[in-house]
C-alpha positions in Angstrom: -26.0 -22.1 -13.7 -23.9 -25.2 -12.3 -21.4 -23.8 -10.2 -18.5 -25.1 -8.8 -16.9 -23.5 -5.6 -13.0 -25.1 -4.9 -12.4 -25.3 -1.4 -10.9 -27.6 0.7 -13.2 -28.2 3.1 -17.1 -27.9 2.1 -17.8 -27.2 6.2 -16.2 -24.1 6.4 -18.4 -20.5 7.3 -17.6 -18.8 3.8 -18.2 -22.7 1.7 -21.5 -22.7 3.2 -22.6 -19.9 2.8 -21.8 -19.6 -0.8 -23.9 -22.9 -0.8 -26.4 -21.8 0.6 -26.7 -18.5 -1.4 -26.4 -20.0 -5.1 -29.0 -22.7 -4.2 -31.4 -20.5 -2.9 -31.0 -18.7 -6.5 -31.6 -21.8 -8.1 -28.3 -22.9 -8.8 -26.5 -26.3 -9.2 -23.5 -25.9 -6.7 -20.7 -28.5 -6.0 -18.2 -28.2 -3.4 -14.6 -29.8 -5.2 -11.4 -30.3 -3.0 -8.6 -28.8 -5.5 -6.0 -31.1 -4.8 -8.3 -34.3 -5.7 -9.0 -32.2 -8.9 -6.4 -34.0 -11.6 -5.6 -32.6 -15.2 -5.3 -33.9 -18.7 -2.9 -30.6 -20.2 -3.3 -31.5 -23.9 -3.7 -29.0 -26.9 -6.8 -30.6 -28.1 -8.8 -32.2 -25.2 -8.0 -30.8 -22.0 -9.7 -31.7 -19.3 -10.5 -31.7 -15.4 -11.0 -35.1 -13.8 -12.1 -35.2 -9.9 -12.6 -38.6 -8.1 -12.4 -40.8 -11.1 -15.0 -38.7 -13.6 -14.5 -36.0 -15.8 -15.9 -32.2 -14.9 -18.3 -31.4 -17.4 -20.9 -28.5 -17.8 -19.6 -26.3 -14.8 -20.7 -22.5 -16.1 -18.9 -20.9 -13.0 -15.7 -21.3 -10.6 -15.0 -19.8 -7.1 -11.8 -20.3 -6.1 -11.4 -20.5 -2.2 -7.7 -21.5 -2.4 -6.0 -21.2 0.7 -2.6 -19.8 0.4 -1.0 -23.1 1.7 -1.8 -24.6 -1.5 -1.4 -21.9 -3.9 1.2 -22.9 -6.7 -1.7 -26.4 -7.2 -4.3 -23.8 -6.9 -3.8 -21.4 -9.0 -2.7 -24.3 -11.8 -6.9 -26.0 -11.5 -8.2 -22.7 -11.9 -6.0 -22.2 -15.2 -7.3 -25.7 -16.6 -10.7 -23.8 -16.0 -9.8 -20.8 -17.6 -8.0 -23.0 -20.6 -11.7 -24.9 -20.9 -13.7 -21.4 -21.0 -15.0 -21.2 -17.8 -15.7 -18.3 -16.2 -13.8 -18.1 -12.5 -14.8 -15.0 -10.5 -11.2 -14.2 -9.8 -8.6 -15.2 -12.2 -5.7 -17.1 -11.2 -2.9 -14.4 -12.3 -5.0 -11.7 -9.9 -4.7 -14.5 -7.3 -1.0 -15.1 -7.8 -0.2 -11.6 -7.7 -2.1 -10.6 -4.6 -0.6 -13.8 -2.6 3.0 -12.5 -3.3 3.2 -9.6 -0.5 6.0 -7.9 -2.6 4.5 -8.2 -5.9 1.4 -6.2 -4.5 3.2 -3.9 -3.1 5.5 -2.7 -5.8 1.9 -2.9 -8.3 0.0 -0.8 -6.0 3.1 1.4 -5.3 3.5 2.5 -9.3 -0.2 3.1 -9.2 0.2 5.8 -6.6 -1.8 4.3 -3.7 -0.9 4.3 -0.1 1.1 2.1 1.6 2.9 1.9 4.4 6.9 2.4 4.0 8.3 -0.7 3.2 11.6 -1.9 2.8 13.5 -5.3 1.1 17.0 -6.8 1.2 18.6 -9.7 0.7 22.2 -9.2 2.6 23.0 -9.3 6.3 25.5 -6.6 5.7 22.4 -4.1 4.6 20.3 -4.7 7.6 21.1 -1.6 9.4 20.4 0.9 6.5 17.4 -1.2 5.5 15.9 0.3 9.2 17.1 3.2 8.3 15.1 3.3 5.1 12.4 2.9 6.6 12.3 4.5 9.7 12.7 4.8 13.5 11.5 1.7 15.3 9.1 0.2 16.2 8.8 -2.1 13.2 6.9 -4.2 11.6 8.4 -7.5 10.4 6.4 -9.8 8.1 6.7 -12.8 5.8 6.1 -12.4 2.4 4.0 -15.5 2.2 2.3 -15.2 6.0 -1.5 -15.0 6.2 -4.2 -14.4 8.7 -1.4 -12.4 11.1 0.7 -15.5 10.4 4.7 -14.3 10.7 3.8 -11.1 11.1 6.2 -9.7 13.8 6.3 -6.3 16.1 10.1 -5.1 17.0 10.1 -2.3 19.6 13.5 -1.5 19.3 16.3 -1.6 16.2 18.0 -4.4 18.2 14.9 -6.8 18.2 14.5 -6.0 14.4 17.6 -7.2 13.7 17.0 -10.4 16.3 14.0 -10.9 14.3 15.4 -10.6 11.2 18.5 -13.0 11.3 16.2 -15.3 12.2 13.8 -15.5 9.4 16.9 -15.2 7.3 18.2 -18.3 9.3 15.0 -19.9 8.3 15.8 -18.9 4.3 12.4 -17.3 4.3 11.6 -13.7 2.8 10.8 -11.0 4.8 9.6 -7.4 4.4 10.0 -4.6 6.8 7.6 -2.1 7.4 6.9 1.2 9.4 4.7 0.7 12.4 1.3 2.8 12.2 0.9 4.3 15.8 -1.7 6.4 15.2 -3.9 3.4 13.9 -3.9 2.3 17.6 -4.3 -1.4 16.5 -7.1 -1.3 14.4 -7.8 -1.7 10.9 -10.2 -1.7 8.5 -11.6 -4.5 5.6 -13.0 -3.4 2.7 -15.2 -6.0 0.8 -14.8 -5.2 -2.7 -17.2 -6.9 -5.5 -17.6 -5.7 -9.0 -15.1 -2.8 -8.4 -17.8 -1.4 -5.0 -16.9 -1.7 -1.9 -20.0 -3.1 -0.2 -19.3 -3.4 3.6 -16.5 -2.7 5.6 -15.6 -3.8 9.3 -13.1 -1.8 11.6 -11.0 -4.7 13.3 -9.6 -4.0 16.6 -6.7 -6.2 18.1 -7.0 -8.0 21.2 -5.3 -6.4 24.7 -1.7 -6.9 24.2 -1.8 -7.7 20.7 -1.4 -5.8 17.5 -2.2 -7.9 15.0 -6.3 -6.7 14.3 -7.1 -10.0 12.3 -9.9 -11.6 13.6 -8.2 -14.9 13.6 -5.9 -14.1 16.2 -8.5 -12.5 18.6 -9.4 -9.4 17.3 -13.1 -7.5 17.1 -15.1 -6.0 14.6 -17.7 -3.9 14.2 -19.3 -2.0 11.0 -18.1 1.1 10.0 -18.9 4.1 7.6 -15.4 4.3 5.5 -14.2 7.8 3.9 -14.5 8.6 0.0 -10.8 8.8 0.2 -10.8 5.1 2.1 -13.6 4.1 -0.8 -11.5 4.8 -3.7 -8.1 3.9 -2.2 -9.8 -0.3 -1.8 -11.7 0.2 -5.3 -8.1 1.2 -6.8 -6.1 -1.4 -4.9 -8.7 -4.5 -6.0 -8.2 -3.4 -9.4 -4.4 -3.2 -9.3 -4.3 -6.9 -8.6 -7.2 -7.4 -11.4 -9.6 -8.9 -8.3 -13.2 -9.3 -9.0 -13.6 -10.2 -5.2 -11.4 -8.8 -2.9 -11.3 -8.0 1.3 -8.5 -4.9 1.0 -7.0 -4.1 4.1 -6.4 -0.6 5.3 -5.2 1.2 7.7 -5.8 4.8 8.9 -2.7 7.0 9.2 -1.8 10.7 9.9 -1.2 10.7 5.4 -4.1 9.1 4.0 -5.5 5.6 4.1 -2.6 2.8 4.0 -3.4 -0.3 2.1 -1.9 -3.7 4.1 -2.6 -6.2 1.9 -5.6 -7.3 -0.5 -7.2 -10.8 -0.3 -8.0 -13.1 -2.9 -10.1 -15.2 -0.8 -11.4 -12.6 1.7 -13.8 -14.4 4.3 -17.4 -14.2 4.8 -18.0 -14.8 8.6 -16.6 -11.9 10.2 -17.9 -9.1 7.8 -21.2 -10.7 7.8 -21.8 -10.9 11.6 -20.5 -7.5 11.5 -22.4 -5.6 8.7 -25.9 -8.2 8.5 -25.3 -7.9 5.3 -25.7 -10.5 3.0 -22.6 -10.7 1.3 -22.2 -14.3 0.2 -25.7 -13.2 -2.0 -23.8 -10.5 -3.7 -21.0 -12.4 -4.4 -23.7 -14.7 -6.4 -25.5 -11.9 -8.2 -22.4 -10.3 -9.0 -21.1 -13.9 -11.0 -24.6 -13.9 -12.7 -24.2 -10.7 -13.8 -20.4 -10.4 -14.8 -20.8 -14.2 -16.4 -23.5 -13.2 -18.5 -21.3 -10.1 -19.6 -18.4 -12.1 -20.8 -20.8 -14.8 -22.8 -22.1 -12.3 -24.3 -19.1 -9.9 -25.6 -17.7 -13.5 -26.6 -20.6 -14.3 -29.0 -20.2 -10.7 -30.2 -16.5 -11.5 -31.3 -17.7 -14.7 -33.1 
């Protein structure tokens, strides 16, 4: 298979690695920076171009769009989809995991766990918006933050409200959310491929922080997952429609709580954590699930 893998930067842990893995299963890879990636939108010709040629021939896309860069993104990996290419997660899943609220409300109608959340637009409906959701502490997050980016902790209702006339000072959306206590700052990533989960790291925040993502300082370390924590990730992958997903959860005194899900989980941390070999899986899983689709596509021919 030729297979192109869209990332910004081909030096990356998780760019590598896929590298590495699809050659060493004979593949043809190429590393493509999406925003050189330029498109012809036409009804009978479209097309790709990158650096001055046209894309030709690519069986196989893995999107590793950053969320800084998701509205371009998302539109190359619908020219691939438009051309019949087979991407290992679609662009819609992609869109509607990035949007926080979007997730939420999806995974909220299909009955999975979450922590209490609340939503509102007016200054005016601050105070019963804590309400809604609880006695403090709270937790205070962007709706397009990533990597523990804009995520805040308030202590009291006072610095909730501190923290939330600024963000609305800044025009930016916010959700607020119940803190988890009983999760002592740790969480837990699920790496889902093919609707398994396959390894799963418990993350642990660094002193003084409570943020477990391991970009901000925190640990990991392998860990054996519930059936109830199995099925909750499974379910929440396919809620977003995700063929590859890293679904965060948390454990509270009700059941797993799912945080987020990740369209473009990285590779680095679970990897070191499990030894597992997950960037492989990720390829056998495309060879498989590409081979699927061709086929039930000749069979509607």
């Amino acid at each position: 298979m030729k297979i192109a893998i869209l990332s910004r930067n081909s030096r990356l842990y998780s760019t590598q690695r896929l590298v590495e893995a699809a050659t060493a299963r004979g593949h043809e890879v190429m590393v493509l920076d999406p925003l050189r990636c330029y498109m012809n939108i036409s009804r009978d010709e479209p097309e790709i171009h990158y650096r001055g040629r046209t894309l030709e021939g690519i069986d196989a896309v893995i999107p590793r769009v950053g969320a800084s860069i998701t509205f371009y993104g998302t539109a190359v990996i619908r020219q691939f989809e438009m051309l019949g290419v087979y991407t290992l997660n679609e662009s819609l899943a992609i869109s509607r995991a990035r949007d926080k609220l979007r997730s939420l409300q999806l995974m909220s109608r299909k009955g999975i766990g979450l922590p209490v959340t609340g939503l509102a637009y007016m200054p005016d409906d601050t105070e019963d918006l804590m309400a809604l959701v609880g006695k403090p502490p709270y937790v205070i997050k962007l709706t397009e933050g990533s990597q523990g980016m804009g995520v805040v902790l308030a202590e009291t209702s006072q610095a909730a409200e501190s923290v939330i006339d600024a963000f609305r000072g800044l025009r930016a959306h916010f959700l607020v959310q119940e803190f988890i206590g009983e999760a002592a700052g740790t969480d837990i990533r699920c790496f889902v491929i093919g609707g398994e989960v396959v390894a799963a790291m418990q993350r642990t925040a660094r002193q003084g922080d409570f943020r477990a993502n391991l970009h901000r300082g925190g640990t990991a370390v392998e860990i054996e997952i519930t059936p109830e924590e199995r099925r909750t990730a499974v379910r929440a992958a396919k809620v977003m429609g995700l063929n590859v997903a890293g679904v965060d959860l948390m454990r509270s005194g009700r059941g797993p709580v799912v945080l987020e899900v990740n369209s473009t989980p990285g590779l680095e941390g679970i990897e070191f954590a499990t030894r597992k070999d997950i960037a492989g899986m990720v390829i056998a899983f495309i060879e498989t699930d590409a081979a699927k689709r061709e086929e039930g596509a000749e069979g509607r021919t």
